[in-house]
N, C-alpha and C positions, 0 to 999 in steps of 0.2 A: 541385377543392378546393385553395385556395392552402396554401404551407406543408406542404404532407403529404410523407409518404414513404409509400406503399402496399408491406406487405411482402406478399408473393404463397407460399401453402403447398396445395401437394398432399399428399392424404391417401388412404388405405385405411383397410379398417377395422381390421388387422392392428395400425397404428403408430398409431390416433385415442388409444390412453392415452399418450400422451407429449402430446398437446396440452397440457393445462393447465402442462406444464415450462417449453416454448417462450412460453409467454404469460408467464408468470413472467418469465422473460428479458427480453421482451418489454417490460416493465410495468418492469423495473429501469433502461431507456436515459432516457436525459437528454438531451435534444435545447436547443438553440438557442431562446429565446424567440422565441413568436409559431409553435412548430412542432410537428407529432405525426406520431404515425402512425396508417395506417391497416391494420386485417390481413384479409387477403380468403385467406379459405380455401374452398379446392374439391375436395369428396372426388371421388374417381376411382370413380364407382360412385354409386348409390342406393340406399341401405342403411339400417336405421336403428344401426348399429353405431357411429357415428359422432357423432353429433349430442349424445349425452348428455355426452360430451367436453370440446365448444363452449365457451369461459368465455362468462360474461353480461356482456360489454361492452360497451355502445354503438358504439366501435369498432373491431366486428370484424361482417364478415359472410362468411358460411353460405351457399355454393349448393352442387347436386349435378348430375349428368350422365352420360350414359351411359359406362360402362367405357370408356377409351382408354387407361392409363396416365399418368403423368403428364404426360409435354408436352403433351396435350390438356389435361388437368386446370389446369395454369397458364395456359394458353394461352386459355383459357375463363372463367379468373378475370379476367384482363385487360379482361373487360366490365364490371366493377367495379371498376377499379383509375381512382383521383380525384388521384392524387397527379403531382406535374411526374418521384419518382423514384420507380424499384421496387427492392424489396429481396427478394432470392431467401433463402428460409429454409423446410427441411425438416423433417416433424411431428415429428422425432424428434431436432432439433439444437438446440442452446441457442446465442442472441448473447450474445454479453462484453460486461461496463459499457462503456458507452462505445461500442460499432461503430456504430450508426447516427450518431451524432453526427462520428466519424473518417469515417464515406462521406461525410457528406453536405459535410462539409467540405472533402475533396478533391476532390468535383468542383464546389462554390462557389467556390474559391480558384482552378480552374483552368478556364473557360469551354470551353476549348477541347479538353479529356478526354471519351469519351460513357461513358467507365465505369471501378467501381474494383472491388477486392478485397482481401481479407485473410487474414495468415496461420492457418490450422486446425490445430487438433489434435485425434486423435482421443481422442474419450470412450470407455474399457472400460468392462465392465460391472462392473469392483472400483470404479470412482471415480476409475481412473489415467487421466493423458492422455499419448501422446505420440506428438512432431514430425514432422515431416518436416524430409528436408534438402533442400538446394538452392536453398528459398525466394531471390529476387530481393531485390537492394537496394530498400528501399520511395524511394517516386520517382515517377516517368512508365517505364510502358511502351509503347514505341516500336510506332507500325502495323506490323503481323506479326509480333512477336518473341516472345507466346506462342505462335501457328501456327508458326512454324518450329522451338522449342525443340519443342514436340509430336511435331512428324516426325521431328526429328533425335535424339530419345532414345525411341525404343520408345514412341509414343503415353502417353508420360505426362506430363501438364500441368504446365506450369512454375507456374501460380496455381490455387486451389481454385475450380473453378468453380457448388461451394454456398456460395460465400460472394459473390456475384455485387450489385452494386448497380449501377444503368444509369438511365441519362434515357429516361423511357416513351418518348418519341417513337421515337429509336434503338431501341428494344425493338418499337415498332410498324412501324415503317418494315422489319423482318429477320422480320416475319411470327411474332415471337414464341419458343417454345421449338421444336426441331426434332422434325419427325413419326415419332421412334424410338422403336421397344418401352425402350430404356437409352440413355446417353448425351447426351440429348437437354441437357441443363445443360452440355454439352461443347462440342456441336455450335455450341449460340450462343455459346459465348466464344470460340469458333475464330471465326467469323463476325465478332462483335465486334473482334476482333482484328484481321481481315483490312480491316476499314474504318474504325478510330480507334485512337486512342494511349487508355492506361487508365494506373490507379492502383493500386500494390502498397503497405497499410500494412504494415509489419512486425510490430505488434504484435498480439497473439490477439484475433482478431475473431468465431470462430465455436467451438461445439466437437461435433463431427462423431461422432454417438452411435454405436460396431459393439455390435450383440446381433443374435440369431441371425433374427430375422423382417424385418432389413431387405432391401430387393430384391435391392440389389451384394453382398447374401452368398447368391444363390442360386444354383444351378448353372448355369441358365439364364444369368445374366449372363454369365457366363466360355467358353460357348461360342465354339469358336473361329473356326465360319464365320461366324456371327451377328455375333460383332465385329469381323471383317474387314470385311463388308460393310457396317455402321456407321460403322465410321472412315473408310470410302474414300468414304462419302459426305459425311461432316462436312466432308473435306479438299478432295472438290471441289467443294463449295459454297462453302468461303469462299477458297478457291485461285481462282474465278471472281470471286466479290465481290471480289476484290484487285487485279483485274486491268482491273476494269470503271473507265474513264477518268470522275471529276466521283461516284464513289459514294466519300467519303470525310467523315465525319462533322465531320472538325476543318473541312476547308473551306466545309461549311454555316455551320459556328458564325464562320466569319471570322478564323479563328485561324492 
């Protein structure tokens, strides 16, 4: 489908009442004449917990599949996704006026970028949001320099990698989201990272909902062997992608 942006959302049935938010959001971007989007959502599970959620949009569609978590769950949307970009958005986050239109424009503007990002903040559950520090000058980010700012500050991401927008090809070519119980939205921007230069807007692109049923607030997440073992794989995957001579996404593009 020319013109599209496909934005791609994993679901449970936990976080399916936050769908019609994100649609909302959804439905408020302004895109470029001659442009849409498309929303391919894929619950993690088969349920009917889920589905009454759904809005009635022509463009949006609805599969299910057996439990894997999410990186299977997007990874699996992917078989419906029509658009040349994909836009990473969770059932329970809201996009800012304007993000899709800021993605798409930094990597039209710049051929030879395979991906961009934006600053977040997070949503409480009073209505408050707030920042993070450190956020990068918005710009070009250089191949490897959110993989190494990762390693070199205590595995914490220099860019929000739910706020993730990528040229499907690159997205298909790295096998998609990574085969992790968590992290998996990590693991591909390290990856990404490790094989193209990307795009930091600075201004609020996402806004990252905490309340008590989401997954990174469960115990489970913060185990400590669990996460070691996740991040040592995230890092030598794309520590190998980085290293591999002609896997460089700016040099396909001729840039």
């Amino acid at each position: 489908m020319p013109n599209t942006i496909t934005v791609i959302t994993a679901v449970h049935a936990p976080g399916a009442g936050h769908l019609p938010e994100a649609h909302a959001s959804l439905c408020a971007q302004e895109l470029p004449d001659g442009w849409d989007w498309q929303w391919v959502i894929q619950e993690d599970g088969e349920t009917d917990a889920v589905r009454p959620y759904v809005p009635d949009d022509p463009r949006v569609s609805f599969g299910q599949g057996r439990s894997g978590r999410a990186a299977m769950a997007r990874t699996m949307g992917l078989s419906r996704a029509e658009g040349e970009y994909v836009k990473v958005l969770d059932a329970d986050d809201l996009l800012t006026p304007g993000a899709l239109a800021r993605d798409l424009r930094a990597l039209r503007e710049n051929p030879g970028l395979g991906w961009a990002t934006c600053r977040a903040l997070d949503l409480l559950p009073d209505g408050s949001t707030v920042g993070f520090e450190g956020d990068p000058p918005q710009g070009p980010l250089a191949r490897g320099a959110v993989l190494d700012f990762w390693k070199a500050n205590g595995y914490r991401a220099q860019v929000h990698p739910a706020t993730l927008f990528v040229r499907r090809d690159l997205l298909l070519a790295l096998g998609g989201w990574m085969a992790l119980p968590a992290s998996e939205d990590t693991g591909l921007l390290m990856a990404l990272s490790a094989v193209s230069r990307g795009w930091f807007t600075a201004e609020t692109g996402l806004l990252y909902r905490k309340w008590p049923g989401q997954v990174t607030s469960q115990a489970a997440h913060a185990d400590e062997t669990e996460r070691a073992a996740r991040f040592a794989v995230v890092e030598a995957r794309a520590r190998v992608l980085a290293a591999m001579d002609g896997w460089r996404y700016d040099a396909v593009m001729g840039d």
